[in-house]
C-alpha positions in Angstrom: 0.0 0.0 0.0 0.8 3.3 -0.3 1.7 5.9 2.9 0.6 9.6 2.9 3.1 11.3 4.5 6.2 9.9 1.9 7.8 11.7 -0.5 9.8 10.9 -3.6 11.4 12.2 -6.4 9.2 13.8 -9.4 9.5 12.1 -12.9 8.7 15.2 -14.4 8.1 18.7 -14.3 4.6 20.6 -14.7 5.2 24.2 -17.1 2.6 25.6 -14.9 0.9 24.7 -11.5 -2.6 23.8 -13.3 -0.4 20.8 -15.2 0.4 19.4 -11.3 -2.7 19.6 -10.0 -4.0 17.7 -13.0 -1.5 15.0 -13.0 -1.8 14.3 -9.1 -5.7 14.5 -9.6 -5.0 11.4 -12.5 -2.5 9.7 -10.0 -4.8 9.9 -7.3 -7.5 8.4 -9.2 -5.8 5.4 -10.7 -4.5 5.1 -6.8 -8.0 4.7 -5.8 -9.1 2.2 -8.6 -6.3 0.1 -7.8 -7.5 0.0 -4.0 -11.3 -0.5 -4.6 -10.3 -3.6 -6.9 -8.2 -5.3 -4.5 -10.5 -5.0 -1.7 -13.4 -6.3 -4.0 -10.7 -8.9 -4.6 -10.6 -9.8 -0.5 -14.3 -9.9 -0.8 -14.7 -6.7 1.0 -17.5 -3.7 0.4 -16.2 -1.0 -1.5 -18.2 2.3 -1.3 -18.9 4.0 -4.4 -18.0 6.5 -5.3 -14.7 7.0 -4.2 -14.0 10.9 -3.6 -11.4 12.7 -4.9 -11.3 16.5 -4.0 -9.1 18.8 -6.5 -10.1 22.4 -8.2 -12.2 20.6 -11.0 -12.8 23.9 -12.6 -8.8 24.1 -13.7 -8.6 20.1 -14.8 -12.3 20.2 -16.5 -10.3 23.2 -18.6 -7.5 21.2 -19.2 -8.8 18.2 -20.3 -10.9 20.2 -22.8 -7.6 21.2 -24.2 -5.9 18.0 -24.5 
C-alpha cells in the first residue's frame, strides 16, 4: 500500500501549477481504482463513489484542451 506522508522524487516537471494539480488528480484516481479492486478482490465492500477532491474547474479546462 501506499503511505501519505512519503515523498519521492518527481518524474517530471509541470510548465505551470494547473499541469500538477491535474496530473496528481489522474494519480490519485488510478491510486484509488487500484485500491477498490483489491479489496473487491478480498471480498470486501467497496463504497462508491470514491472521492477525490481537486479544483475541478482548472482540470475540467485542461482536459478540454488535451
Amino acid at each position: 500500500m501506499f503511505s501519505l506522508g512519503s515523498s519521492k522524487k518527481q518524474l517530471t516537471v509541470a510548465l505551470l501549477s494547473i499541469e500538477a494539480e491535474y496530473r496528481e488528480a489522474v494519480i490519485a484516481t488510478c491510486e484509488a481504482i487500484w485500491s477498490k479492486r483489491m479489496l473487491w478482490g478480498l471480498h470486501m465492500e467497496v463504497v462508491d463513489p470514491i472521492p477525490i477532491y481537486c479544483d475541478n474547474r482548472n482540470n475540467i479546462q485542461l482536459a478540454k484542451n488535451c
